[in-house]
mmCIF file as Biopython writes it, N, C-alpha, C and O atoms, coordinates in Angstrom:
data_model
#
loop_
_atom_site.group_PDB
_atom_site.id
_atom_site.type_symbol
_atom_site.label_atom_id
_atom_site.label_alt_id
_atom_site.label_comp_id
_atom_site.label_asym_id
_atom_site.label_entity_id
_atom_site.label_seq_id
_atom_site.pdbx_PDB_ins_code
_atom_site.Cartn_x
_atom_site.Cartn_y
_atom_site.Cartn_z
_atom_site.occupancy
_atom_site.B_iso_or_equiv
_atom_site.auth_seq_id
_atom_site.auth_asym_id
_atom_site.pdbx_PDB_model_num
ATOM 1   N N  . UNK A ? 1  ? 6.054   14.150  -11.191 1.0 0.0 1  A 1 
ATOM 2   C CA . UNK A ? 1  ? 5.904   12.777  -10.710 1.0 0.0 1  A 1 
ATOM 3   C C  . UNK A ? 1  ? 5.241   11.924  -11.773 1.0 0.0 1  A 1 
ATOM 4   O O  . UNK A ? 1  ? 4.428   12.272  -12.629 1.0 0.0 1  A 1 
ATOM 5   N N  . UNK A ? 2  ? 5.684   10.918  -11.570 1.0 0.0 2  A 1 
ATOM 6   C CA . UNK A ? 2  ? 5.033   9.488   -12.676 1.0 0.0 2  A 1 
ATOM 7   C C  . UNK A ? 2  ? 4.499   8.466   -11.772 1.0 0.0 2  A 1 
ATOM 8   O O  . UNK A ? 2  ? 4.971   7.886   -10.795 1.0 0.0 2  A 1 
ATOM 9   N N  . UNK A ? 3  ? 3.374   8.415   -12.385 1.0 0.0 3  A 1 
ATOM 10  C CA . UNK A ? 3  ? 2.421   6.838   -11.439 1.0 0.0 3  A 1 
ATOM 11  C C  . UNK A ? 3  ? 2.643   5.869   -12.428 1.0 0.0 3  A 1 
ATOM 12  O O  . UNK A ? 3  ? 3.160   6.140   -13.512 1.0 0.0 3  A 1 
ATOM 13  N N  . UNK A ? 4  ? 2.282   4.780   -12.103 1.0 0.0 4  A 1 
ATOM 14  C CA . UNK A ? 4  ? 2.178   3.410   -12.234 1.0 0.0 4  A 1 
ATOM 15  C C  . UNK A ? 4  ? 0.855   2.892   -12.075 1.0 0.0 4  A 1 
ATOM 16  O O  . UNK A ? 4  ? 0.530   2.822   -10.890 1.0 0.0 4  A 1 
ATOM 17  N N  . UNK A ? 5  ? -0.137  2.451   -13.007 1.0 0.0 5  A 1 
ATOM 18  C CA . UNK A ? 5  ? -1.637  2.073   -12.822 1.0 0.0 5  A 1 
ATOM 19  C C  . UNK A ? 5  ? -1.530  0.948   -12.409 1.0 0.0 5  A 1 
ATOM 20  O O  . UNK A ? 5  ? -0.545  0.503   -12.998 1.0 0.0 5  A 1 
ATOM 21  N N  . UNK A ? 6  ? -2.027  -0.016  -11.587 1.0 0.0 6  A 1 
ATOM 22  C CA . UNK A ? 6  ? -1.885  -1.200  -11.525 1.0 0.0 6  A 1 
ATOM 23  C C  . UNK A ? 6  ? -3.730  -1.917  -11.181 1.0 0.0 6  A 1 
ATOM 24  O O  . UNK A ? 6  ? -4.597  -1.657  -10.348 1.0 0.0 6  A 1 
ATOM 25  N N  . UNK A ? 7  ? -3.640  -2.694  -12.111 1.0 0.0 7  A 1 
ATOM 26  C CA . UNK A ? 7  ? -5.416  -3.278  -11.503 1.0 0.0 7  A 1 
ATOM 27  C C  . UNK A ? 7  ? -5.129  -4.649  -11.393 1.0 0.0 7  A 1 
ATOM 28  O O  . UNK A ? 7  ? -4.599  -5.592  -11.979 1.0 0.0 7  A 1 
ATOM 29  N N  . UNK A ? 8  ? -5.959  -4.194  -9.968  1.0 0.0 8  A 1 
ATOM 30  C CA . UNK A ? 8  ? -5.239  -5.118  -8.633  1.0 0.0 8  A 1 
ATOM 31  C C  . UNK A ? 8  ? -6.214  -6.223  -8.611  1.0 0.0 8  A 1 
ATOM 32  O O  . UNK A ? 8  ? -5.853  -7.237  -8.012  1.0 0.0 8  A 1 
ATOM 33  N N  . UNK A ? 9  ? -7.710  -6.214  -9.305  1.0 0.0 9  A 1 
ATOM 34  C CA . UNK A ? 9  ? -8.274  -7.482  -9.931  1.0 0.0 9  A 1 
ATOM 35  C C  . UNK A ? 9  ? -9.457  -7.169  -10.835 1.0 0.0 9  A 1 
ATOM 36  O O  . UNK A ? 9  ? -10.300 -6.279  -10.727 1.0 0.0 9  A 1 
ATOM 37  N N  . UNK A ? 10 ? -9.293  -8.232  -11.863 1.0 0.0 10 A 1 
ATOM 38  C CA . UNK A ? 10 ? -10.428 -7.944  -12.850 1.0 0.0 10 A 1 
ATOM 39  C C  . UNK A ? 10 ? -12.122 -7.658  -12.637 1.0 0.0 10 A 1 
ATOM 40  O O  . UNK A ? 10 ? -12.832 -6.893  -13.291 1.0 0.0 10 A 1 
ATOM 41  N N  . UNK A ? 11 ? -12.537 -8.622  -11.392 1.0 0.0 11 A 1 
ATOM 42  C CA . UNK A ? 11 ? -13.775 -8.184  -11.304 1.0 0.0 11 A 1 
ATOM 43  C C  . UNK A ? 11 ? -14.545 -9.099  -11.923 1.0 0.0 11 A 1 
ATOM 44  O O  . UNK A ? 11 ? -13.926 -10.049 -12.402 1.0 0.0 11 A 1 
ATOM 45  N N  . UNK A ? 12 ? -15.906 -9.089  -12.074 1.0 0.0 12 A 1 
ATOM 46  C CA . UNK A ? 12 ? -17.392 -9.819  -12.408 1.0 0.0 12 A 1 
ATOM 47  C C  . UNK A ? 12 ? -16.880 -9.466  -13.920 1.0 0.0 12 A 1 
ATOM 48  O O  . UNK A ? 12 ? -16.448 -10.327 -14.686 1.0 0.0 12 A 1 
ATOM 49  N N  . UNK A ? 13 ? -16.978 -8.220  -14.208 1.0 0.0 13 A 1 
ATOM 50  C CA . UNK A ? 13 ? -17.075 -8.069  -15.959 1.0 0.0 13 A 1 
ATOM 51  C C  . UNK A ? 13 ? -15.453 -8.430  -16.994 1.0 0.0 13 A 1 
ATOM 52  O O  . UNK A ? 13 ? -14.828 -7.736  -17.796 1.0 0.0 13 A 1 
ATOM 53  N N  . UNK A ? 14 ? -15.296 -9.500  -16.593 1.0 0.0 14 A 1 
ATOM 54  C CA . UNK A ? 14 ? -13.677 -9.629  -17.119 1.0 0.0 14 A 1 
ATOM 55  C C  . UNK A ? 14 ? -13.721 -8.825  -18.678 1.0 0.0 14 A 1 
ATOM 56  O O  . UNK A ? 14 ? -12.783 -8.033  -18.767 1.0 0.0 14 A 1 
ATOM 57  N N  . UNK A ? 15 ? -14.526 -8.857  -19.804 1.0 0.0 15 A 1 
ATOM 58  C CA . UNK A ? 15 ? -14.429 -8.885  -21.076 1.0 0.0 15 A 1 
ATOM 59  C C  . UNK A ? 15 ? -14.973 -7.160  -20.696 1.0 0.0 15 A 1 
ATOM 60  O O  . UNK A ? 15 ? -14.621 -6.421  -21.615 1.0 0.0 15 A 1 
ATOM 61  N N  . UNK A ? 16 ? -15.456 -6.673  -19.977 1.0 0.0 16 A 1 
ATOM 62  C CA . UNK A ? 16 ? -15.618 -4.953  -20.184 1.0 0.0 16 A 1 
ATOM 63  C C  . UNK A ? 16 ? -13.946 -3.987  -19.878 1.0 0.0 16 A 1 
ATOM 64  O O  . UNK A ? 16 ? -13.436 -2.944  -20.289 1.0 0.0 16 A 1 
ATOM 65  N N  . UNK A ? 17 ? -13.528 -5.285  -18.766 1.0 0.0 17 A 1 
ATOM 66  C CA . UNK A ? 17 ? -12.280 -5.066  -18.265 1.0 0.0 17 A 1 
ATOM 67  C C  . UNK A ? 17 ? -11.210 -5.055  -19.285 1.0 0.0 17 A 1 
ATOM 68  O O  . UNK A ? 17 ? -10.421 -4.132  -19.484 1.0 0.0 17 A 1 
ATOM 69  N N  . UNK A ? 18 ? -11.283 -6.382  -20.017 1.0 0.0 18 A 1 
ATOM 70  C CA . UNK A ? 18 ? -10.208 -6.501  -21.118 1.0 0.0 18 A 1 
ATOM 71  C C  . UNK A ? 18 ? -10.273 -5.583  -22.244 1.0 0.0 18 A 1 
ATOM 72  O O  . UNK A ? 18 ? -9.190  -5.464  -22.818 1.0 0.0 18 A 1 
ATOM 73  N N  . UNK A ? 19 ? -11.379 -4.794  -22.802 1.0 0.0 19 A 1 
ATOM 74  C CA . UNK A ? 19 ? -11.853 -3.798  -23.513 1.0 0.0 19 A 1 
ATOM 75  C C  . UNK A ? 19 ? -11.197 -2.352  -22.606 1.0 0.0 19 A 1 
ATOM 76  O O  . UNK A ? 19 ? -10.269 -1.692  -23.074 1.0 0.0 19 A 1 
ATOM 77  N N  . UNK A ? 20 ? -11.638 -2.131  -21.706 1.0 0.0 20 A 1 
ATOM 78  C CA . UNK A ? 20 ? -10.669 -1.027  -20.913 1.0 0.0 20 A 1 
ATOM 79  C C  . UNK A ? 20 ? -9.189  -1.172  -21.196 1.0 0.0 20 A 1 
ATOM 80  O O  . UNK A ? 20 ? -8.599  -0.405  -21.957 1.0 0.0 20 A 1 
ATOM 81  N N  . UNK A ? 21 ? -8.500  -2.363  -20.447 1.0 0.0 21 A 1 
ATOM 82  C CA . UNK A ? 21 ? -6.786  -2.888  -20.870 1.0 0.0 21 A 1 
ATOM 83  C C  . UNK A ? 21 ? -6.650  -2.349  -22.437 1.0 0.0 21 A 1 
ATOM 84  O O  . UNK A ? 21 ? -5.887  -1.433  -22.743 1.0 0.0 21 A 1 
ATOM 85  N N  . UNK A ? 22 ? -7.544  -3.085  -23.433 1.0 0.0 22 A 1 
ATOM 86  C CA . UNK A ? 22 ? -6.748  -2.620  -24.798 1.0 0.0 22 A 1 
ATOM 87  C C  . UNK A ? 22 ? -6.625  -1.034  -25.183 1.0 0.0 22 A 1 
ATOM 88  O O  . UNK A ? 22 ? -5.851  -0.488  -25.969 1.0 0.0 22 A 1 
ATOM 89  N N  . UNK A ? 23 ? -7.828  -0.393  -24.220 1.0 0.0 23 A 1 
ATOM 90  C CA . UNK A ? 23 ? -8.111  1.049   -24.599 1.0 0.0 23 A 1 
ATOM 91  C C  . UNK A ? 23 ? -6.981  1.679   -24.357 1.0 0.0 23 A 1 
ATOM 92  O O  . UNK A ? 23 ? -6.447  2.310   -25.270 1.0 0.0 23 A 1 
ATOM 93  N N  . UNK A ? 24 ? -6.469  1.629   -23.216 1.0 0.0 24 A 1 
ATOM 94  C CA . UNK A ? 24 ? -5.511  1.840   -22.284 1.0 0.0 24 A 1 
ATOM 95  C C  . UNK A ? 24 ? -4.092  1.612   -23.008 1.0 0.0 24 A 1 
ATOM 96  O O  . UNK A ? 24 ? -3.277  2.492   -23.289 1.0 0.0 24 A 1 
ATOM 97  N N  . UNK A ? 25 ? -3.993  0.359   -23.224 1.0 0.0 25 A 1 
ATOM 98  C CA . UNK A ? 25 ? -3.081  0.184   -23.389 1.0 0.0 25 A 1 
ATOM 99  C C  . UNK A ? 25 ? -2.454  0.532   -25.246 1.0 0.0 25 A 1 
ATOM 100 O O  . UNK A ? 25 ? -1.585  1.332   -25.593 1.0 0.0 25 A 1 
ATOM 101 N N  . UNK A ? 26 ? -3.229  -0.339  -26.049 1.0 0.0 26 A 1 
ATOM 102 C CA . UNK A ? 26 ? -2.997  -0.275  -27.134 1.0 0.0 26 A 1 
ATOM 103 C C  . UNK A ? 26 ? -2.733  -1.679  -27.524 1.0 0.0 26 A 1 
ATOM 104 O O  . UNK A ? 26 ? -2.309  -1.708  -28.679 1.0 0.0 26 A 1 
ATOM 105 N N  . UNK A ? 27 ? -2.819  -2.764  -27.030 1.0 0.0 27 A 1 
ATOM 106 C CA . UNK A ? 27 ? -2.473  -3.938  -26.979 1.0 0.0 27 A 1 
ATOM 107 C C  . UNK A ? 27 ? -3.207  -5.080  -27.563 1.0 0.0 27 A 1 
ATOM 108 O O  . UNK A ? 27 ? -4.426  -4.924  -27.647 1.0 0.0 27 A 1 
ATOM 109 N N  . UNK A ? 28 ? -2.834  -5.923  -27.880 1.0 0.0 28 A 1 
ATOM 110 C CA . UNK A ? 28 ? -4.086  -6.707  -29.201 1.0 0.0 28 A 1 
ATOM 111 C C  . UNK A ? 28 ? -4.855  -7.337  -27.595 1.0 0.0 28 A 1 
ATOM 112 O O  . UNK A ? 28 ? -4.673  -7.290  -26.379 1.0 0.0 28 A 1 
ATOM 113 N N  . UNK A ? 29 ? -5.947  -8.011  -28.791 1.0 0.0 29 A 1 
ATOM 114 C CA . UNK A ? 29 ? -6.915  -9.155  -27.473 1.0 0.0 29 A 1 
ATOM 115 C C  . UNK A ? 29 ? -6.155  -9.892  -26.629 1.0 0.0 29 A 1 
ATOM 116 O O  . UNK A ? 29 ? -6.154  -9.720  -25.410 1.0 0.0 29 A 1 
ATOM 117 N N  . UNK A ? 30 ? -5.278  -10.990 -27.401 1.0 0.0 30 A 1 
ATOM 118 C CA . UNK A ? 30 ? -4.759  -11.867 -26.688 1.0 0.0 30 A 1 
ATOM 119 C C  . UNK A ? 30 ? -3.774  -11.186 -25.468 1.0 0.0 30 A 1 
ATOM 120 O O  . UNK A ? 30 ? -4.038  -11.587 -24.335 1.0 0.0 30 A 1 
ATOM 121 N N  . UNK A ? 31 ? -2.961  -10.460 -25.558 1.0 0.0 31 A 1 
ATOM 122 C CA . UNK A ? 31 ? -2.317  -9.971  -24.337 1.0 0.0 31 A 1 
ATOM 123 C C  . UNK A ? 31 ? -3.327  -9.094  -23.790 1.0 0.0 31 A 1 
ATOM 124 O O  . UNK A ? 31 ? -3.762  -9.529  -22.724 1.0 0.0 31 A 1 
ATOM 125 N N  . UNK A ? 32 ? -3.791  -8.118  -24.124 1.0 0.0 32 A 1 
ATOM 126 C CA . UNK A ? 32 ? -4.869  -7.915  -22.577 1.0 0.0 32 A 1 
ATOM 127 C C  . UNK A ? 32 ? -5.374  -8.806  -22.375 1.0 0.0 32 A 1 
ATOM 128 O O  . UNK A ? 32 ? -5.580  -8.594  -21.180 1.0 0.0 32 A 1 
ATOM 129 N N  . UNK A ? 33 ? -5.861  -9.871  -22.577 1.0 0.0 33 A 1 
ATOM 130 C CA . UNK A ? 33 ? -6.415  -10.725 -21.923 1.0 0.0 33 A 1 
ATOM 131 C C  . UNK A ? 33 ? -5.690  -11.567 -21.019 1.0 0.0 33 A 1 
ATOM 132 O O  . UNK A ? 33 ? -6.128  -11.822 -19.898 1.0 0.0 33 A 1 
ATOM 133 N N  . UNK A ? 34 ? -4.732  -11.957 -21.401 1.0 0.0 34 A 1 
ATOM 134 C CA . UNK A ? 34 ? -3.585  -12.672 -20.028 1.0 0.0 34 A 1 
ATOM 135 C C  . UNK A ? 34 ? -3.226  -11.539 -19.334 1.0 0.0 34 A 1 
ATOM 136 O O  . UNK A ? 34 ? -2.614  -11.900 -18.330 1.0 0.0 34 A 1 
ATOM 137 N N  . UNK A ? 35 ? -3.306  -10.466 -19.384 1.0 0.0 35 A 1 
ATOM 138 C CA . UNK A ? 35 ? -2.758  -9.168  -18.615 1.0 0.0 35 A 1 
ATOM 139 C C  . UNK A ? 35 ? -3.547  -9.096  -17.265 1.0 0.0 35 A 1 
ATOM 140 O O  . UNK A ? 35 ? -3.204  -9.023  -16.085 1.0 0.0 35 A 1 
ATOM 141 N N  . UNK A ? 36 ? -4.817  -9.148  -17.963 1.0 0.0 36 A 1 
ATOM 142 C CA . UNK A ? 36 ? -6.389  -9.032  -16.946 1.0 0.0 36 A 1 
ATOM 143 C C  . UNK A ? 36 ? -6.512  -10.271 -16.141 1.0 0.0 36 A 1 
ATOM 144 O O  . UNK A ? 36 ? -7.173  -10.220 -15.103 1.0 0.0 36 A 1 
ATOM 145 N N  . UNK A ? 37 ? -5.771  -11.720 -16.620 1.0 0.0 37 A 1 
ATOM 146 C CA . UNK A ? 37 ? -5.933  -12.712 -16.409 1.0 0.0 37 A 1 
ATOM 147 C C  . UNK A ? 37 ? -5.014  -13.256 -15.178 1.0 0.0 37 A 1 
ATOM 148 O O  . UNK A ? 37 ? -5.117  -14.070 -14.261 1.0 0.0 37 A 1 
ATOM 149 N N  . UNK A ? 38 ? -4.160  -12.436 -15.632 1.0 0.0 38 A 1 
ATOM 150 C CA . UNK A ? 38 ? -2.351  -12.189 -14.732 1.0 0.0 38 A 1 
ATOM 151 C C  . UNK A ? 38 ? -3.076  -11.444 -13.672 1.0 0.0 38 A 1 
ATOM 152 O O  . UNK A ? 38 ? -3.643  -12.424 -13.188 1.0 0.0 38 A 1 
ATOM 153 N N  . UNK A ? 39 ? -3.454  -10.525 -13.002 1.0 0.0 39 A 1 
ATOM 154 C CA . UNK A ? 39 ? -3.851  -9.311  -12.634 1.0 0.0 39 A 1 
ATOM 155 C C  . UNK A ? 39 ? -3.825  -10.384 -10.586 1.0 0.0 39 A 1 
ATOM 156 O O  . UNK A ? 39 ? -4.315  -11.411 -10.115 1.0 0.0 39 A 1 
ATOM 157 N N  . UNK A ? 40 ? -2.892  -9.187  -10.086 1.0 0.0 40 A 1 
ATOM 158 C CA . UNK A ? 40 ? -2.553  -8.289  -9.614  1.0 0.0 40 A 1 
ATOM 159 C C  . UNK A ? 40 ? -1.237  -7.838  -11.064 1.0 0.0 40 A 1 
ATOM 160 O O  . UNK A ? 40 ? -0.139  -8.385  -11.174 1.0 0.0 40 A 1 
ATOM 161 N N  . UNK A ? 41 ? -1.571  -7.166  -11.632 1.0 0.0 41 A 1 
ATOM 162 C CA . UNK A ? 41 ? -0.302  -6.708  -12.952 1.0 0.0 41 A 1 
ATOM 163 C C  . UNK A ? 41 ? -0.355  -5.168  -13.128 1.0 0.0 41 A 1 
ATOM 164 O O  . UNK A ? 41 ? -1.322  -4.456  -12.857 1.0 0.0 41 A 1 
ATOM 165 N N  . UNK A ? 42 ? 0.712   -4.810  -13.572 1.0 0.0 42 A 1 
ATOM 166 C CA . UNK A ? 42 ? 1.005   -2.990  -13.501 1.0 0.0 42 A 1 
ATOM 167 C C  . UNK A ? 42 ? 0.517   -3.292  -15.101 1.0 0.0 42 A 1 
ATOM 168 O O  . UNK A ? 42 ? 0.964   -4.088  -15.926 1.0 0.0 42 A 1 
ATOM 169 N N  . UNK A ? 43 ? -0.539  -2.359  -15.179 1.0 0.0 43 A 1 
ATOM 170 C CA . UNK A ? 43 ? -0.300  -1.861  -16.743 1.0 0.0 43 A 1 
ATOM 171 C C  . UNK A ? 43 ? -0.322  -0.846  -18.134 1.0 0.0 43 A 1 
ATOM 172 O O  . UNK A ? 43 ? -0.257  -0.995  -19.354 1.0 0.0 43 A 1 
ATOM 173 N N  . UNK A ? 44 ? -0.454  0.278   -17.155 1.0 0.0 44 A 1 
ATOM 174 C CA . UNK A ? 44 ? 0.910   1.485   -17.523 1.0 0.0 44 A 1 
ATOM 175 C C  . UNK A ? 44 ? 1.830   1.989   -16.778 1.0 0.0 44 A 1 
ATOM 176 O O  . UNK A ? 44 ? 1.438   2.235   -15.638 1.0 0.0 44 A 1 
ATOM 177 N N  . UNK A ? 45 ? 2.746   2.199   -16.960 1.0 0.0 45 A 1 
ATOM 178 C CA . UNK A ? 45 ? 3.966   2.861   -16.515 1.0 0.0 45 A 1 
ATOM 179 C C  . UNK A ? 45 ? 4.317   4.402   -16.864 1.0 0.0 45 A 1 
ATOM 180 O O  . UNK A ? 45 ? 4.043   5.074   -17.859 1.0 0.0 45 A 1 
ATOM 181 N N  . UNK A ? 46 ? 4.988   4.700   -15.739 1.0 0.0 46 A 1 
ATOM 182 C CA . UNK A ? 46 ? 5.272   6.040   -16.005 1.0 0.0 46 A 1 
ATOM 183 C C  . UNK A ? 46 ? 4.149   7.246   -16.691 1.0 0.0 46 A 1 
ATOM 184 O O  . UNK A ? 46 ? 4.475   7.870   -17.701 1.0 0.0 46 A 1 
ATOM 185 N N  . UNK A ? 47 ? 2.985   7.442   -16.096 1.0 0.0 47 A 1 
ATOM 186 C CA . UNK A ? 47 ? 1.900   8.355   -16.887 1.0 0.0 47 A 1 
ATOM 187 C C  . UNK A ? 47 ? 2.223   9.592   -16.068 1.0 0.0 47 A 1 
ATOM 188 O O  . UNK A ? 47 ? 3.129   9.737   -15.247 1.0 0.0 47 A 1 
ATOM 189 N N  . UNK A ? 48 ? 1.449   10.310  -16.397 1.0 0.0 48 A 1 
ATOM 190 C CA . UNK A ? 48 ? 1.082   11.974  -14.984 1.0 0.0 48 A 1 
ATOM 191 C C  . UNK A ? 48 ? 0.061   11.773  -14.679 1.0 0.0 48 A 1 
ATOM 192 O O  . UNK A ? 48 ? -0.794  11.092  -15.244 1.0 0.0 48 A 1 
ATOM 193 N N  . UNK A ? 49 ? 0.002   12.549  -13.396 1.0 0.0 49 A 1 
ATOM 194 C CA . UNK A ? 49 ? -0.902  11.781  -12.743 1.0 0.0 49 A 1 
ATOM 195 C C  . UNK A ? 49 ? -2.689  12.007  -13.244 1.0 0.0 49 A 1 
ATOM 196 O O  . UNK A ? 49 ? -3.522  11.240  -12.761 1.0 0.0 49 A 1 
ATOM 197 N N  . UNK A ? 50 ? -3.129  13.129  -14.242 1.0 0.0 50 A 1 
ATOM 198 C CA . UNK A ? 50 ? -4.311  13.206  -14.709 1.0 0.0 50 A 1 
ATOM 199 C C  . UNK A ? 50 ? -4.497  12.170  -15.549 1.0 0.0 50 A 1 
ATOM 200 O O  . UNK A ? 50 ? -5.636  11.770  -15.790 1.0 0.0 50 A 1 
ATOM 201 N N  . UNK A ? 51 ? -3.301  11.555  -16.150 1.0 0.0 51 A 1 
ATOM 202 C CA . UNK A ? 51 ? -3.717  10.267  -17.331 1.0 0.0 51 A 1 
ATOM 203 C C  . UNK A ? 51 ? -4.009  9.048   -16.375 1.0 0.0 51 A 1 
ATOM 204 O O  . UNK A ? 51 ? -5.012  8.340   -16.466 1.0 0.0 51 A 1 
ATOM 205 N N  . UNK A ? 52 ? -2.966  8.890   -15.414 1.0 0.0 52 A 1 
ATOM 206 C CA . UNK A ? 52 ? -3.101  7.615   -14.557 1.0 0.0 52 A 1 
ATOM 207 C C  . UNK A ? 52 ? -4.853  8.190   -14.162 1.0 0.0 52 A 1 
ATOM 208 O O  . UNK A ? 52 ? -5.839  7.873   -14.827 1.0 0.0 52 A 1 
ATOM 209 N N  . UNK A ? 53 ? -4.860  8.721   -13.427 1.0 0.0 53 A 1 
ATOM 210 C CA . UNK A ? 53 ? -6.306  8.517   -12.756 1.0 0.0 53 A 1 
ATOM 211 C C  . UNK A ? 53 ? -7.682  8.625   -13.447 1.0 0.0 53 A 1 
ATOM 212 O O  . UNK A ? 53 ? -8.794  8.356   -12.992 1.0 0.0 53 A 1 
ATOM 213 N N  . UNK A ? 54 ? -7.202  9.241   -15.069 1.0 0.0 54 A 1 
ATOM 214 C CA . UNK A ? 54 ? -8.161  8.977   -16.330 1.0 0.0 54 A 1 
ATOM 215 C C  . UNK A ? 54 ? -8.723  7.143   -16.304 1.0 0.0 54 A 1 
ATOM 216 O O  . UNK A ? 54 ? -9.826  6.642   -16.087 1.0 0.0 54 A 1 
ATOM 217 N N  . UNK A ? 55 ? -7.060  6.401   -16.709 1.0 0.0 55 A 1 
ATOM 218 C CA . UNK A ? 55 ? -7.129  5.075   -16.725 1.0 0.0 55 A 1 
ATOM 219 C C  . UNK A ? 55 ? -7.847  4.389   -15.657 1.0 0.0 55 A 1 
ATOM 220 O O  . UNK A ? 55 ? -8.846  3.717   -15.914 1.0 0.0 55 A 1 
ATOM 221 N N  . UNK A ? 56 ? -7.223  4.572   -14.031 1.0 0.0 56 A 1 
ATOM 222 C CA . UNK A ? 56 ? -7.881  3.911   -13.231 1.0 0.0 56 A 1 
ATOM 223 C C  . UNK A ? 56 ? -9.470  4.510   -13.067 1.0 0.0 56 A 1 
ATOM 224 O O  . UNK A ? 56 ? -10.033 3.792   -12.240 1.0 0.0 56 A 1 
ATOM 225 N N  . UNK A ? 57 ? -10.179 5.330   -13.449 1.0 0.0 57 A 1 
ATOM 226 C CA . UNK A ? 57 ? -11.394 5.194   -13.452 1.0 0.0 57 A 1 
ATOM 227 C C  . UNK A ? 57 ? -11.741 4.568   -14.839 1.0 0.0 57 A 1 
ATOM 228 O O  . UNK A ? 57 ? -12.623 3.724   -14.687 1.0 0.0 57 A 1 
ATOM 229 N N  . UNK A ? 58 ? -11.280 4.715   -16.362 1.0 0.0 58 A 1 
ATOM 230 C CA . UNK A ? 58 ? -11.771 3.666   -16.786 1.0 0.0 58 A 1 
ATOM 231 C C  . UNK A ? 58 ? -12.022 2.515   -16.291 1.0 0.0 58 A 1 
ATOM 232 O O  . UNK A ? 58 ? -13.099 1.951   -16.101 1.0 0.0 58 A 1 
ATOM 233 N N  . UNK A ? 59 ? -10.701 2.115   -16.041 1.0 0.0 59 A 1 
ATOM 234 C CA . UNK A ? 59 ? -10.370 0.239   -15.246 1.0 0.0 59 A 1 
ATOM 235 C C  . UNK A ? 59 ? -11.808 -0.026  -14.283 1.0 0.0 59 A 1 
ATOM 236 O O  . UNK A ? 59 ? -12.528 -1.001  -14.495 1.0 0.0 59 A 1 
ATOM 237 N N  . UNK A ? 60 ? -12.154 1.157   -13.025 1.0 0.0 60 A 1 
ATOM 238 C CA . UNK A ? 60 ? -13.119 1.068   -12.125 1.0 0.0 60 A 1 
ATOM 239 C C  . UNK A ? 60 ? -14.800 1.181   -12.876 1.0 0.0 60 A 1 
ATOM 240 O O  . UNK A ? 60 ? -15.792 0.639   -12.389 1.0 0.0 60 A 1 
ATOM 241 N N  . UNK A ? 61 ? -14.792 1.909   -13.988 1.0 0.0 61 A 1 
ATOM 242 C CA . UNK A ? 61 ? -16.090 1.759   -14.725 1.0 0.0 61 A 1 
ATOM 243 C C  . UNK A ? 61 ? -16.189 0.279   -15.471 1.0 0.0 61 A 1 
ATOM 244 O O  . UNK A ? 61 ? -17.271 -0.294  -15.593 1.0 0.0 61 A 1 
ATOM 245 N N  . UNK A ? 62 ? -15.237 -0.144  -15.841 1.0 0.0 62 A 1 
ATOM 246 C CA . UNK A ? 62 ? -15.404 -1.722  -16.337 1.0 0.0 62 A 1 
ATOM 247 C C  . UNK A ? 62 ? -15.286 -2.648  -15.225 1.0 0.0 62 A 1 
ATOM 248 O O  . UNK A ? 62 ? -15.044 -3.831  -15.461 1.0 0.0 62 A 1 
ATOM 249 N N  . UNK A ? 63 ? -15.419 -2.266  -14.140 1.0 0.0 63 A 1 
ATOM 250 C CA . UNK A ? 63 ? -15.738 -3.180  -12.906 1.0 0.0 63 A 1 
ATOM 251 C C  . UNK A ? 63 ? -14.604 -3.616  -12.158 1.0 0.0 63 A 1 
ATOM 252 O O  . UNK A ? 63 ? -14.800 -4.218  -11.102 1.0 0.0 63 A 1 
ATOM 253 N N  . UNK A ? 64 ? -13.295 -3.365  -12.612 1.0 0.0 64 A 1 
ATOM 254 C CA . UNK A ? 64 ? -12.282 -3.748  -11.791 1.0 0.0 64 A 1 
ATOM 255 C C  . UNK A ? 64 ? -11.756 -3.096  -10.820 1.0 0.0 64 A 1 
ATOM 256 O O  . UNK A ? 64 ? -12.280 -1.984  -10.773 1.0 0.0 64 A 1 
ATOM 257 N N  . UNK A ? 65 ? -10.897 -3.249  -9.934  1.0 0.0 65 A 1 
ATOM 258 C CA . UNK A ? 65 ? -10.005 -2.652  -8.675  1.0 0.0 65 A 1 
ATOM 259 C C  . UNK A ? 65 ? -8.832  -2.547  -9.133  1.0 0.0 65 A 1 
ATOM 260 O O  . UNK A ? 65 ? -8.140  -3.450  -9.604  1.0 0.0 65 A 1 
ATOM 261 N N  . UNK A ? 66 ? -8.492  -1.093  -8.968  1.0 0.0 66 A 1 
ATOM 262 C CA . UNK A ? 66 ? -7.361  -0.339  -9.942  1.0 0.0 66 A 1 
ATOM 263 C C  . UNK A ? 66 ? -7.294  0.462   -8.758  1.0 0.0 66 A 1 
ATOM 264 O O  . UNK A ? 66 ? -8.189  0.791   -7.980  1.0 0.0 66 A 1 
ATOM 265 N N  . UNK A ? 67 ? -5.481  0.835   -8.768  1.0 0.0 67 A 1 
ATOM 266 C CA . UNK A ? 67 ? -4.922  1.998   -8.085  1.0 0.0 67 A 1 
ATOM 267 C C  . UNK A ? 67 ? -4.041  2.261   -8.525  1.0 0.0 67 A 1 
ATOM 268 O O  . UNK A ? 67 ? -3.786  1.589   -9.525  1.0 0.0 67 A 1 
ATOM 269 N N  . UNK A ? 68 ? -3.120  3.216   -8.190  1.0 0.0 68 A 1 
ATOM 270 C CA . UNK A ? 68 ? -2.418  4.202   -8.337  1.0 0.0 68 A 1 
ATOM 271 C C  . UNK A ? 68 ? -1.064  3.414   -8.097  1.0 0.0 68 A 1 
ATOM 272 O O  . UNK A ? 68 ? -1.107  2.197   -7.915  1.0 0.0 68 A 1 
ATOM 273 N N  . UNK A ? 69 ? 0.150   4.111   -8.097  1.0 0.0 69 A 1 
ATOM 274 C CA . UNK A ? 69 ? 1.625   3.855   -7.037  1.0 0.0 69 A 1 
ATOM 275 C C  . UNK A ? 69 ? 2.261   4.513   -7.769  1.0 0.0 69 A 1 
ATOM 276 O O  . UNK A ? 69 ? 3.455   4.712   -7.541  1.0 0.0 69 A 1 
#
């Protein structure tokens, strides 16, 4: 099976958040930052499920609301 991370809102710490997104993702400043900004937004695709739930507790240690699908 493949999840889909999706963080469902940035939260109080937007800039710990957008630092998580680039970790995550690999993505320069400026797009995580409209990503986080965009957010309800999917933003990895297709992981297993130990990486997805790696990410969504990053996402949840930088203060945001992140789940699974």
């Amino acid at each position: 099976d493949s999840f889909n991370v999706m963080l469902k809102a940035s939260g109080e710490q937007k800039i710990n958040v957008i630092k998580a997104v680039r970790e995550i993702t690999g993505l320069g400043l400026k797009e995580s930052k409209d990503l986080v900004e965009g957010a309800p937004k999917v933003i990895k695709e297709g992981v297993k499920k130990e990486e997805a739930n790696e990410f969504k507790k990053k996402l949840e240690e930088a203060g945001a609301t992140a789940e699974l699908q």
